[in-house]
N, C-alpha and C positions, 0 to 999 in steps of 0.2 A: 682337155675337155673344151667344147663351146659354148661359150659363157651368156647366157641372158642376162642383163640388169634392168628390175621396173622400180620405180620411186613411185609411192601412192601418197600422194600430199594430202594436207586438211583439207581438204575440198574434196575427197576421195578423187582427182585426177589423177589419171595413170600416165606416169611419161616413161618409157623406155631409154633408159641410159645407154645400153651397150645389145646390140648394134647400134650406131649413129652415122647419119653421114657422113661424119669425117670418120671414123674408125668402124669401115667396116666388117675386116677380121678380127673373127674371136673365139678365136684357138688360142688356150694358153697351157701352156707345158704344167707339169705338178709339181707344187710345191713355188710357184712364181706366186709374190705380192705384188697383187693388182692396187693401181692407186687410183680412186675415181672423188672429184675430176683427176685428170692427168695433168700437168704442169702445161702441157701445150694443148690440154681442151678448150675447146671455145666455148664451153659451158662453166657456172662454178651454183654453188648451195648460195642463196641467200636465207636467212631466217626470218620472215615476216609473216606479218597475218595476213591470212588466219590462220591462226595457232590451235594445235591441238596434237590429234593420234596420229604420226607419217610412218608409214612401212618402206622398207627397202629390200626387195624380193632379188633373187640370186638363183638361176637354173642352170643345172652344167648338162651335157650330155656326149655324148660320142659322134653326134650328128650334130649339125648345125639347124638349127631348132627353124620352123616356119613363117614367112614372112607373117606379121601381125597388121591388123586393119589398122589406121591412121594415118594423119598427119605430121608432116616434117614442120618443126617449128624454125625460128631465125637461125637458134644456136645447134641446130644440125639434129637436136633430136627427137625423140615421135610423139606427140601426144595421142595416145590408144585409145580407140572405138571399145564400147562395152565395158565389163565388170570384170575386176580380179577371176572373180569360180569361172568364168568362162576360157579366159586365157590359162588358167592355169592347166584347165582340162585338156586344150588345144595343146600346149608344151607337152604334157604327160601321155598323152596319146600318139604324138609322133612316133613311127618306128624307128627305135634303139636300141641297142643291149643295156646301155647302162645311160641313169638318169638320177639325177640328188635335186633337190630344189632346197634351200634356206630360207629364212625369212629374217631382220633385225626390225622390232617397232623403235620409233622414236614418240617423243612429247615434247612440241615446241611451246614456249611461253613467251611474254615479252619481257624484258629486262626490268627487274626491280629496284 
């Protein structure tokens, strides 16, 4: 499948993990563990504030999914123009056969 990754931070910013400029293929075979970041990304998670509700959205499809509006940040990857409902409509409307989307929430806090 080809794989979208979007990170929706406390601030509701949308940043697109996967594609990124450095990793632009993203075909991956089934049944492969994807590790993000990757040991040699130029990106990594920091946890800071602001704290709160962070989403990590996941789309596969049989196609490679449509370029998204935004910008390329330092660490190669996109910060997205618009809302979640809107991109996700744009993924799920591409022509496909086959399309899954996931979602994981997180909840950051600061250290007690």
């Amino acid at each position: 499948a080809y794989i979208t990754v979007i990170y929706q931070n406390a601030k509701a910013e949308l940043i697109q993990l996967l594609p990124n400029q450095n990793q632009q293929t993203t075909f991956y075979k089934s049944g492969l563990f994807i590790k993000l970041p990757d040991v040699e990304s130029a990106f990594s998670f920091k946890i800071q504030a602001p704290f709160g509700r962070e989403t990590l959205w996941v789309f596969a499809s049989d196609l490679p999914s449509p370029e998204l509006q935004g910008s390329y940040l330092d660490d190669g990857l996109k910060k997205l123009a618009g809302k979640m409902d809107s991109i996700r409509k744009i993924l799920a409307m591409h022509p496909k056969s086959a399309y899954g989307e996931a979602s994981l929430v997180l909840h950051t806090h600061a250290r007690k």
